[in-house]
N, CA, C and O atoms as CSV, one atom per row, in Angstrom:
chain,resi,resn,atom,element,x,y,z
A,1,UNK,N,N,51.760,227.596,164.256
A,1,UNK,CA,C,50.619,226.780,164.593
A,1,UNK,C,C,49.381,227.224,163.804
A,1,UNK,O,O,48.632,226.359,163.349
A,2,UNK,N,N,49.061,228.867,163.568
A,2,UNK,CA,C,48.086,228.897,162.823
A,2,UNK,C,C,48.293,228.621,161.675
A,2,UNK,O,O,47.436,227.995,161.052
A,3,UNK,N,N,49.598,229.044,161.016
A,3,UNK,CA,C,49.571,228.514,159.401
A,3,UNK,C,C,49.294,227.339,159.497
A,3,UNK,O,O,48.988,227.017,158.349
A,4,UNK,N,N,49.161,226.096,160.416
A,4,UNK,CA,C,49.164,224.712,160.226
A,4,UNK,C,C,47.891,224.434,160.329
A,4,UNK,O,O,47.571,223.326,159.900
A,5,UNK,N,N,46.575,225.481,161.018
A,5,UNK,CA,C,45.368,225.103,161.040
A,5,UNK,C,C,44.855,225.425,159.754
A,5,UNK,O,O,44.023,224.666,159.257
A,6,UNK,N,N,45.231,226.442,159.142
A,6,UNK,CA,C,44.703,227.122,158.001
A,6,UNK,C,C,45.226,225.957,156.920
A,6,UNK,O,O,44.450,225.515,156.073
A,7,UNK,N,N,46.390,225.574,157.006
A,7,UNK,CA,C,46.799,224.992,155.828
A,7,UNK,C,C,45.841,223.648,155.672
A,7,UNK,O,O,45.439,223.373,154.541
A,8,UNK,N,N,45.427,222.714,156.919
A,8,UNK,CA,C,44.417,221.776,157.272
A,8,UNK,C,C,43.563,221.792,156.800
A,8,UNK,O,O,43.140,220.813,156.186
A,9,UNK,N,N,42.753,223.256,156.912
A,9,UNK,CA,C,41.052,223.833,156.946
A,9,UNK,C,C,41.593,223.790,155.243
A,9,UNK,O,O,41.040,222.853,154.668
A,10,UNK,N,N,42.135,224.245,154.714
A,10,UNK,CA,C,42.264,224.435,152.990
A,10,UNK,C,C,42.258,222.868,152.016
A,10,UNK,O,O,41.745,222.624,150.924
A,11,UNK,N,N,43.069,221.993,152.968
A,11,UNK,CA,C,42.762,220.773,152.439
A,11,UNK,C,C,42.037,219.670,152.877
A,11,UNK,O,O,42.151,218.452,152.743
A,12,UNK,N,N,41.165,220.511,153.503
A,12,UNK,CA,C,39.735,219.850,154.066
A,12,UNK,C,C,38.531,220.520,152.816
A,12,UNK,O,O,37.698,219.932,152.125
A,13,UNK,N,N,38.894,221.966,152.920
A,13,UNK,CA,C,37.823,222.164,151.404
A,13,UNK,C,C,38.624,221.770,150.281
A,13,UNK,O,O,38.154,220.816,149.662
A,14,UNK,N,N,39.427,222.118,149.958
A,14,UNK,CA,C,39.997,221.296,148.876
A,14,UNK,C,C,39.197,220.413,148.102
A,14,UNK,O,O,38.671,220.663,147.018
A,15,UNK,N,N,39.140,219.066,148.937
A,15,UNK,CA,C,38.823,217.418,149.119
A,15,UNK,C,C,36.983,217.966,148.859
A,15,UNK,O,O,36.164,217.411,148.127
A,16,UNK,N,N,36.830,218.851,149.487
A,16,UNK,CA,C,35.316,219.054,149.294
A,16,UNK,C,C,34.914,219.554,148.240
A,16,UNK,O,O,33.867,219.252,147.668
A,17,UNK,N,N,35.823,220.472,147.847
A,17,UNK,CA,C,35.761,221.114,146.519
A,17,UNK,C,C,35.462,220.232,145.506
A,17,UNK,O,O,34.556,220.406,144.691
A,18,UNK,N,N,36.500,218.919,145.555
A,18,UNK,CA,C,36.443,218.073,144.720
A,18,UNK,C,C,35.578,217.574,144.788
A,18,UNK,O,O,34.878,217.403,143.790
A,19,UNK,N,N,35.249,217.133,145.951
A,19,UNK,CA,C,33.768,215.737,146.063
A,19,UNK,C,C,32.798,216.179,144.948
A,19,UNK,O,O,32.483,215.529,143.951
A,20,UNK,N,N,32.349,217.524,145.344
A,20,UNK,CA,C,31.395,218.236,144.858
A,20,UNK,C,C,31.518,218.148,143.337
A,20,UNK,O,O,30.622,217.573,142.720
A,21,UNK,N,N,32.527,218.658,142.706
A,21,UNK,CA,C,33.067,218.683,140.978
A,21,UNK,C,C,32.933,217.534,140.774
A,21,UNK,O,O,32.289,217.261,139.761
A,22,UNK,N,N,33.472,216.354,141.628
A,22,UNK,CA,C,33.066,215.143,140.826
A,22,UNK,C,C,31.782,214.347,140.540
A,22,UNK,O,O,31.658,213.332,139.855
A,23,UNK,N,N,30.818,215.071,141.252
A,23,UNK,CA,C,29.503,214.680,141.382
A,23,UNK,C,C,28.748,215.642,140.180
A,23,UNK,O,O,27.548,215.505,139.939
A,24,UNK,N,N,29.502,216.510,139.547
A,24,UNK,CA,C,28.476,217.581,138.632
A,24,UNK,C,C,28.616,216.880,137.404
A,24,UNK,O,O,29.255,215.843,137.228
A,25,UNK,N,N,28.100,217.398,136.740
A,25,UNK,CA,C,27.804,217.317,135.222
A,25,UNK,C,C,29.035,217.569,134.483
A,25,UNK,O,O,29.491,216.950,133.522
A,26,UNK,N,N,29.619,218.866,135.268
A,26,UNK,CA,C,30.560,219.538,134.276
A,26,UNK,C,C,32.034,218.484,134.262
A,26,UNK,O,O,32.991,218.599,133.496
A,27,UNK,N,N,31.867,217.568,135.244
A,27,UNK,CA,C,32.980,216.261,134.971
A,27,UNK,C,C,32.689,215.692,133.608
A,27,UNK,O,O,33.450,214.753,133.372
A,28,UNK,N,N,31.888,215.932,132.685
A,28,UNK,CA,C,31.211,214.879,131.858
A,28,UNK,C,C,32.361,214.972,130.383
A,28,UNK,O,O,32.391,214.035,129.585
A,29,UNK,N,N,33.064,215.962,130.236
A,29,UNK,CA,C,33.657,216.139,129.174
A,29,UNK,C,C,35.222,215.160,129.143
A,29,UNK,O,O,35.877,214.588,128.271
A,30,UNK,N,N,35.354,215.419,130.943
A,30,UNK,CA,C,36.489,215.055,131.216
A,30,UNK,C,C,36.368,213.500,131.237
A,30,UNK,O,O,37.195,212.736,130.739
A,31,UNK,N,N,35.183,213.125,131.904
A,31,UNK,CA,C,35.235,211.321,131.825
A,31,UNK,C,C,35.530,211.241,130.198
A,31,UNK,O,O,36.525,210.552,129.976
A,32,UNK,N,N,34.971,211.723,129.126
A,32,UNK,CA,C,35.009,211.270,128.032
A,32,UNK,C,C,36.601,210.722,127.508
A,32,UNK,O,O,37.067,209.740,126.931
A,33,UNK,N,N,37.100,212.024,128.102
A,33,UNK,CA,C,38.859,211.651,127.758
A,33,UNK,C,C,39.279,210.071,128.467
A,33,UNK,O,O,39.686,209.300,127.597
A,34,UNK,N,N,39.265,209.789,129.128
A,34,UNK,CA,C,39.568,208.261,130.073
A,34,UNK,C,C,38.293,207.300,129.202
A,34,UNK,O,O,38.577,206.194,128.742
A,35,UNK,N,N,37.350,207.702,129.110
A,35,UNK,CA,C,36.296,206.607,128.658
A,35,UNK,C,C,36.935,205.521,127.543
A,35,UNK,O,O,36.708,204.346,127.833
A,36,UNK,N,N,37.516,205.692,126.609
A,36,UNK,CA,C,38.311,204.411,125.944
A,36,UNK,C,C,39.261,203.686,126.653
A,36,UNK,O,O,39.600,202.639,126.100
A,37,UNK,N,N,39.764,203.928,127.670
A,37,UNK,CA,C,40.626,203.177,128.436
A,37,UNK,C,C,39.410,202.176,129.062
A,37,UNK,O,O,39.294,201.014,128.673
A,38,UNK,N,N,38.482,202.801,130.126
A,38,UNK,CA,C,37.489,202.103,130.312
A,38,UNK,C,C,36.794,200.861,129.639
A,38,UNK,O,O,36.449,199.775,130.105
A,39,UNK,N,N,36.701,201.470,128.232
A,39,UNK,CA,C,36.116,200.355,127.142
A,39,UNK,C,C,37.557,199.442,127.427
A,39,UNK,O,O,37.499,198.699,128.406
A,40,UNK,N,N,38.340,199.444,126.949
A,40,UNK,CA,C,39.443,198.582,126.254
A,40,UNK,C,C,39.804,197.995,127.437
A,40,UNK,O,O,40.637,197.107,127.255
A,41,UNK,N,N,39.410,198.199,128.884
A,41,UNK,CA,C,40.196,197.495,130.098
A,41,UNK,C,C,38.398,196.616,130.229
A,41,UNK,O,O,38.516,195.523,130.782
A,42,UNK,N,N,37.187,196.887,129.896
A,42,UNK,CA,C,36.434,196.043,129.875
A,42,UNK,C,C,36.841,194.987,128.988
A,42,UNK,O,O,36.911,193.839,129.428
A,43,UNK,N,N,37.133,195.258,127.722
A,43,UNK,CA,C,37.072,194.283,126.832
A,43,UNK,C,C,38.447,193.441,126.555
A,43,UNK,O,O,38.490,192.471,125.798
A,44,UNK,N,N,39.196,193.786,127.044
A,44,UNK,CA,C,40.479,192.966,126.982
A,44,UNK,C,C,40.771,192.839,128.395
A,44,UNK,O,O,41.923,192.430,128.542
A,45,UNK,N,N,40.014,193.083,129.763
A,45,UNK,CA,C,40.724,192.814,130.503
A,45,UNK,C,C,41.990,193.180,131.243
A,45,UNK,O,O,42.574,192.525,132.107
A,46,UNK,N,N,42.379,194.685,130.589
A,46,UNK,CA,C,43.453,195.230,130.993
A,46,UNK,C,C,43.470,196.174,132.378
A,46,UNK,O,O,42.360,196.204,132.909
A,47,UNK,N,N,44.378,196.860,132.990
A,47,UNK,CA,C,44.038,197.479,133.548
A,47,UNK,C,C,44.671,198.841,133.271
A,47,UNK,O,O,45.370,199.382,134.127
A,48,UNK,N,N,44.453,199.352,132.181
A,48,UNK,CA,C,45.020,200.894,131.878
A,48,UNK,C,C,44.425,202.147,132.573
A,48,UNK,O,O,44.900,203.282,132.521
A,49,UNK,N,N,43.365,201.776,133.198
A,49,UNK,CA,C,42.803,203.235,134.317
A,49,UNK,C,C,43.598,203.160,135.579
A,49,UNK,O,O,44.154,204.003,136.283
A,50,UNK,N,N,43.492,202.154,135.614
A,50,UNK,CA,C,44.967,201.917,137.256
A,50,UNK,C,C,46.069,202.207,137.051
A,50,UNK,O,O,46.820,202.666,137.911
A,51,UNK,N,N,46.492,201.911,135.412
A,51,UNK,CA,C,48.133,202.246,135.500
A,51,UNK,C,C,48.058,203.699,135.310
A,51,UNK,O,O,49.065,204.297,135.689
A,52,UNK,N,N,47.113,204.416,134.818
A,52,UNK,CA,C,46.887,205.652,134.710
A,52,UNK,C,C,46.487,206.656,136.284
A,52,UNK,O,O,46.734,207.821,136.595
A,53,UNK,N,N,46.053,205.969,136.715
A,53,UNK,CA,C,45.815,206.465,138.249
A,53,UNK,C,C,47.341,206.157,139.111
A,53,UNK,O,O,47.755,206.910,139.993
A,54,UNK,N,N,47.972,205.054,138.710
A,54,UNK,CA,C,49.404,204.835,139.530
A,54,UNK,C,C,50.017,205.907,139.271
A,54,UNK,O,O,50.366,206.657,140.183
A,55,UNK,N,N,50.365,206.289,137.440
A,55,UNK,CA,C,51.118,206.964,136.898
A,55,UNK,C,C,51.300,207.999,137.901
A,55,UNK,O,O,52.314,208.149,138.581
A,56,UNK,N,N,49.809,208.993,137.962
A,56,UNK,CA,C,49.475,209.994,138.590
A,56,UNK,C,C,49.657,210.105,140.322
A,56,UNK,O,O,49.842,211.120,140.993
A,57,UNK,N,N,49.560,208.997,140.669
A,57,UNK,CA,C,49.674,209.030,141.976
A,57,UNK,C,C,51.196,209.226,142.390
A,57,UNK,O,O,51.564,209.350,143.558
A,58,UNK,N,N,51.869,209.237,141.496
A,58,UNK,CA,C,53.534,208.803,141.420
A,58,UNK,C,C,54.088,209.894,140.940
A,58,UNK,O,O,55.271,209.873,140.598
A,59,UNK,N,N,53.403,210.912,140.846
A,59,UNK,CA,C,53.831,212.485,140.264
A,59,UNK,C,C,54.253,212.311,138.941
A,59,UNK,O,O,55.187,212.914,138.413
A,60,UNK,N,N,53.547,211.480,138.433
A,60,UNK,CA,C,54.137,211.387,136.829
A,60,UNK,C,C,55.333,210.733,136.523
A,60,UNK,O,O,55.756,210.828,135.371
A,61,UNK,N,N,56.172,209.857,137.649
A,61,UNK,CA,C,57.019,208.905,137.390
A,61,UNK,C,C,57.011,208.036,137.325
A,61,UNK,O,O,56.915,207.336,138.332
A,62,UNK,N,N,57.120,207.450,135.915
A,62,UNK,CA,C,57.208,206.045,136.029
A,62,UNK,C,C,57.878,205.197,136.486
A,62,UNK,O,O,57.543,204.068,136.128
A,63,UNK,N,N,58.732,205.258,137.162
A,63,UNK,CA,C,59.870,203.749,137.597
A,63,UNK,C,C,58.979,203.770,138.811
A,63,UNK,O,O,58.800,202.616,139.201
A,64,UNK,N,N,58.304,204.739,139.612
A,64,UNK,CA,C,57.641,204.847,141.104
A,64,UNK,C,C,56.519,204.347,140.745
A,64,UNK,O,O,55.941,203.635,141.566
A,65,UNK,N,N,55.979,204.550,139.591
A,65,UNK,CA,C,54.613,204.015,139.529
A,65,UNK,C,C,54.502,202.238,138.758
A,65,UNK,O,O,53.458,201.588,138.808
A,66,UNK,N,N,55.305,201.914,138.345
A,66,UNK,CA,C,55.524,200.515,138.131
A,66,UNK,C,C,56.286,200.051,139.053
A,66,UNK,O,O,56.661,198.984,138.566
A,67,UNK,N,N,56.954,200.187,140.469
A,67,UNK,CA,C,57.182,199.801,141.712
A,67,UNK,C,C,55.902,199.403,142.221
A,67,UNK,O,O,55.562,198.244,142.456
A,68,UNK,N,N,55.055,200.683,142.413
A,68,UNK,CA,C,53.902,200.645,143.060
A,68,UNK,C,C,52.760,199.468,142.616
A,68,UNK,O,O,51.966,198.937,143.393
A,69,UNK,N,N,52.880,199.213,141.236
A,69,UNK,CA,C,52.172,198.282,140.401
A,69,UNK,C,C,52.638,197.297,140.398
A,69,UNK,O,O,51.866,196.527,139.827
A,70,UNK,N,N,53.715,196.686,140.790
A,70,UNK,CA,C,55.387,195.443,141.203
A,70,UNK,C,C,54.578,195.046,139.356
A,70,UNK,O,O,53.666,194.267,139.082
A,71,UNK,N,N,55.456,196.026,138.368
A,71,UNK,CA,C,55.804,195.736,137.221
A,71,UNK,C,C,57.308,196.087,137.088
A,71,UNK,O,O,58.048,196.614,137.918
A,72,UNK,N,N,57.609,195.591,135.632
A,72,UNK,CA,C,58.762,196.224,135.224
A,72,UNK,C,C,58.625,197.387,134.788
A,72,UNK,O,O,57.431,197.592,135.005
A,73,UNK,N,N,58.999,198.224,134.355
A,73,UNK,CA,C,59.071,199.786,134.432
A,73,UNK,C,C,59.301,199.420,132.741
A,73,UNK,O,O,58.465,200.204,132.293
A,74,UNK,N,N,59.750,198.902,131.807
A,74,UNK,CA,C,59.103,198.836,130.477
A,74,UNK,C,C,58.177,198.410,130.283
A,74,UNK,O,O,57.667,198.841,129.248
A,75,UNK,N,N,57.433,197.463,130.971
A,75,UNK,CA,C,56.000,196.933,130.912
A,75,UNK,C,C,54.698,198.453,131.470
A,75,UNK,O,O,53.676,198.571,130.793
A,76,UNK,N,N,54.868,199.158,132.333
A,76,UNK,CA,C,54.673,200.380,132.649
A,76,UNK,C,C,54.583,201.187,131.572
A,76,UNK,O,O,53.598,201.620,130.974
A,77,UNK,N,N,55.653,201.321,131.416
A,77,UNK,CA,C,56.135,202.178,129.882
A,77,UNK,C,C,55.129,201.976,128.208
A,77,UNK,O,O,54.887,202.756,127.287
A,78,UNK,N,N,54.790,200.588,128.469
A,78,UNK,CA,C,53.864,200.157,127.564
A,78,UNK,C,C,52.635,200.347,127.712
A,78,UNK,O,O,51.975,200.582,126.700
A,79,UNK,N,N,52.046,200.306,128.878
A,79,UNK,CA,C,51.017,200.671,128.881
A,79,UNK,C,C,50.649,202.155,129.260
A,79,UNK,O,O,49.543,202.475,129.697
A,80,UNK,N,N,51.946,203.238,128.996
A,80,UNK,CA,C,51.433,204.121,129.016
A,80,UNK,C,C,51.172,204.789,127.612
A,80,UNK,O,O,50.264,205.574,127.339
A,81,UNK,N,N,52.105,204.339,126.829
A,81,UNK,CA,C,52.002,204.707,125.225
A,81,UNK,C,C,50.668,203.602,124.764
A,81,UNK,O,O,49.821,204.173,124.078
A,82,UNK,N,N,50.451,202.474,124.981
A,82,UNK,CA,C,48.446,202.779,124.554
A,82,UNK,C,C,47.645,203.570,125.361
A,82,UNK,O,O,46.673,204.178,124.912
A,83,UNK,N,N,47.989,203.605,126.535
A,83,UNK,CA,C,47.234,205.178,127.115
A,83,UNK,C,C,47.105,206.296,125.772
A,83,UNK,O,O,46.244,206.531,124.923
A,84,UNK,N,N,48.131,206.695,126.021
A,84,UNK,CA,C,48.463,207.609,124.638
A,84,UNK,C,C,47.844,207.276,123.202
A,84,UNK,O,O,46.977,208.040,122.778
A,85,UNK,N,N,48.159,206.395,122.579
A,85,UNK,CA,C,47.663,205.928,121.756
A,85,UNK,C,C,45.773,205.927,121.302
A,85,UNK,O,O,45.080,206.195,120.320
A,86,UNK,N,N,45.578,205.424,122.785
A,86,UNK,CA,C,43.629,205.412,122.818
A,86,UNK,C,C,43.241,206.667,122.896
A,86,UNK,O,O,42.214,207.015,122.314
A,87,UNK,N,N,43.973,207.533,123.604
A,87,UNK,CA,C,42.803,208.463,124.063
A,87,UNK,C,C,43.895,210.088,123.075
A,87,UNK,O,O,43.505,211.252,122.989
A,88,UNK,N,N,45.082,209.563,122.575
A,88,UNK,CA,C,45.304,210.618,121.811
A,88,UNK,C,C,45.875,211.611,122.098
A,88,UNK,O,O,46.016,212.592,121.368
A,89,UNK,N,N,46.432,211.420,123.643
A,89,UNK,CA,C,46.651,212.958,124.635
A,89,UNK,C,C,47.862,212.195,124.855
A,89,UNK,O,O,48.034,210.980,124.757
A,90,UNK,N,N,48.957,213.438,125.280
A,90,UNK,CA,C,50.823,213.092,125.444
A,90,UNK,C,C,50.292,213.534,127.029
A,90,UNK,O,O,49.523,214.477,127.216
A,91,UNK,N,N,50.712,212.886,127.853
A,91,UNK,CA,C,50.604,212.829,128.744
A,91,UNK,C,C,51.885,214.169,129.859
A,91,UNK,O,O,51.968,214.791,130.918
A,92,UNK,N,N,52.191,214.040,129.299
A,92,UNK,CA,C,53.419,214.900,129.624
A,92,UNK,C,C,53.205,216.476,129.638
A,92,UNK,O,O,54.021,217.367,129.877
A,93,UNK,N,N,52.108,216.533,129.369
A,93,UNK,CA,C,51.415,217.935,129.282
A,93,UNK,C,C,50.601,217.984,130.270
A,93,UNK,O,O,49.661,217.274,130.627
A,94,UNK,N,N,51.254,219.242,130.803
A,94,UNK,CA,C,50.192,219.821,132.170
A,94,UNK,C,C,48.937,219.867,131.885
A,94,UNK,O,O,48.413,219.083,132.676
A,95,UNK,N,N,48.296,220.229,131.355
A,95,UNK,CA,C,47.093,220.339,130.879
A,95,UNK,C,C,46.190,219.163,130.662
A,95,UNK,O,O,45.099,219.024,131.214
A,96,UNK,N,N,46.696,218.387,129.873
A,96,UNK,CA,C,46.006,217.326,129.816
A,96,UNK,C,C,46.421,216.367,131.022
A,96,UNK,O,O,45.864,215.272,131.112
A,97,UNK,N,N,47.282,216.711,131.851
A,97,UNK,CA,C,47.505,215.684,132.827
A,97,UNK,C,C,46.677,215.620,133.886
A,97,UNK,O,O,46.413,214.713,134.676
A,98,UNK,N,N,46.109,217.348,133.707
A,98,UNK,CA,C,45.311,217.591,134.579
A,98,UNK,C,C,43.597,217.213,134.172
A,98,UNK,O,O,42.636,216.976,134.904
A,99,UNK,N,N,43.723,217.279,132.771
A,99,UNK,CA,C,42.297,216.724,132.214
A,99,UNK,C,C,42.147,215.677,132.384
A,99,UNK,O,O,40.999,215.363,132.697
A,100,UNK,N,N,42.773,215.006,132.321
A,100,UNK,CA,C,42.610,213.389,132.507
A,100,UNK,C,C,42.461,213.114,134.315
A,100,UNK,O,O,41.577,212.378,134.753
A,101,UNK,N,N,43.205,213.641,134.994
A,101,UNK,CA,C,43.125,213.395,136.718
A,101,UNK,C,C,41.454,213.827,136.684
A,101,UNK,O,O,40.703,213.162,137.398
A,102,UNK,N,N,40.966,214.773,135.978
A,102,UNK,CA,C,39.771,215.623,136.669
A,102,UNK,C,C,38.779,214.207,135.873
A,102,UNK,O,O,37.767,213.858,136.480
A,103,UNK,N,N,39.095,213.565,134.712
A,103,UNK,CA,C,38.245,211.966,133.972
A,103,UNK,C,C,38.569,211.202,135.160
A,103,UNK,O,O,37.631,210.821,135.860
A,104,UNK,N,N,39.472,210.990,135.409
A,104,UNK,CA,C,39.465,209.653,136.526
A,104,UNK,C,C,38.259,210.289,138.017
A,104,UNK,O,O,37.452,209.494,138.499
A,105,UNK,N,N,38.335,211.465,138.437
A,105,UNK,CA,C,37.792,211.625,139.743
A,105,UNK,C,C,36.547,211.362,139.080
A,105,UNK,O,O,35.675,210.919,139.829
A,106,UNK,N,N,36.271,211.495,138.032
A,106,UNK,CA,C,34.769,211.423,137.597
A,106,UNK,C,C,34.326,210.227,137.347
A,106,UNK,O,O,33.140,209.898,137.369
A,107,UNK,N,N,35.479,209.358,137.039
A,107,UNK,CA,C,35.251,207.638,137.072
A,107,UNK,C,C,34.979,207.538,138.645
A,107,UNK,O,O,33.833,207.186,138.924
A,108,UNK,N,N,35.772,207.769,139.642
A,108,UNK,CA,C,35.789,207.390,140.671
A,108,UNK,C,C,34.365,207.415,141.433
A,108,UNK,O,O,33.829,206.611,142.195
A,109,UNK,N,N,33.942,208.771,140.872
A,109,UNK,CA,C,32.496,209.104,141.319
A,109,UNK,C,C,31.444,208.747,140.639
A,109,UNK,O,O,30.426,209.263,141.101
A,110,UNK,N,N,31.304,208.229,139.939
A,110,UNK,CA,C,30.567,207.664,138.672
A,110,UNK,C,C,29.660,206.835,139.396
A,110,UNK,O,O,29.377,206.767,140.592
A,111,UNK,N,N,29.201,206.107,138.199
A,111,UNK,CA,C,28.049,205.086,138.388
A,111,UNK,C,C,29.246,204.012,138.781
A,111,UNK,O,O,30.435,204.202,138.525
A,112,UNK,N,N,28.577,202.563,139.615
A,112,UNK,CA,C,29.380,201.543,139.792
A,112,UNK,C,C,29.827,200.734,138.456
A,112,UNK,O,O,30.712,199.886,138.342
A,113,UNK,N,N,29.114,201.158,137.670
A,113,UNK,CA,C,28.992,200.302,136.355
A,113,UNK,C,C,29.545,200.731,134.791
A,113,UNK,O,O,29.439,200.182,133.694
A,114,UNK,N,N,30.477,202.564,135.469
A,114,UNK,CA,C,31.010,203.289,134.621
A,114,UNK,C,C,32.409,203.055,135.364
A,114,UNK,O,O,33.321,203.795,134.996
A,115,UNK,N,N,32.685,202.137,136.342
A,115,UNK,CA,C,33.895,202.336,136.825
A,115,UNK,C,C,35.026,200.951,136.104
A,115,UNK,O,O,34.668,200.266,135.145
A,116,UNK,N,N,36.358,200.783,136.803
A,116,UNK,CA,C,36.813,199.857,135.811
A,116,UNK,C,C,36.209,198.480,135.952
A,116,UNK,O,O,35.325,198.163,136.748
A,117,UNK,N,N,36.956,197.518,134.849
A,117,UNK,CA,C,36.212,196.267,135.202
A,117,UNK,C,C,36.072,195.656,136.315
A,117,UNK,O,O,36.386,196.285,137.327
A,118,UNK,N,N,35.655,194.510,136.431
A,118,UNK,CA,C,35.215,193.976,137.964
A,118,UNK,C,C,36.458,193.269,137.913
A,118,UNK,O,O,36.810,192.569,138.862
């Protein structure tokens, strides 16, 4: 029972931890990485920050994350290689998978008008 309060209380700061990071400055490097998706889903209308947020929400699987999107899972697949393509990063790398999650919380927290299209 206590490991279950402690484990609670940790992902209660956690979530706070984050709020906070996504509200600083020091998010600013990381939006940059996502920021061409941004442009290119303004200007064509796409939605590559969502399929990029599905991706992620889906532990990095795609057949789960084009379920979740009710695509086909090669249509998925496509828009993850212009992901790739725009912003230059293999996604498949811890590192940048994690750079890019820490660009999106910073979209999320952003201005209304830095977020995706309407």
């Amino acid at each position: 029972m206590k490991e279950r309060r402690l484990l609670k209380q940790t992902l209660v700061d956690a979530q706070r931890l984050l709020e906070e990071l996504a509200r600083s400055a020091d998010l600013a490097p990381f939006r940059e990485l996502v920021w061409p998706l941004v442009e290119h889903d303004r200007e064509r209308r796409s939605d590559l920050v969502r399929t990029l947020r599905a991706y992620f929400a889906a532990g990095g699987n795609a057949s789960e994350a084009a379920d979740r999107m009710f695509l086909h899972r090669n249509s998925l697949l496509y828009r993850l290689e212009r992901i790739r393509k725009l912003t230059g990063l293999d996604l498949r790398d811890p590192g940048v998978a994690l750079a890019l999650q820490l660009g999106l919380l910073a979209l999320e927290k952003g201005e209304p008008d830095e977020a995706e299209h309407p």
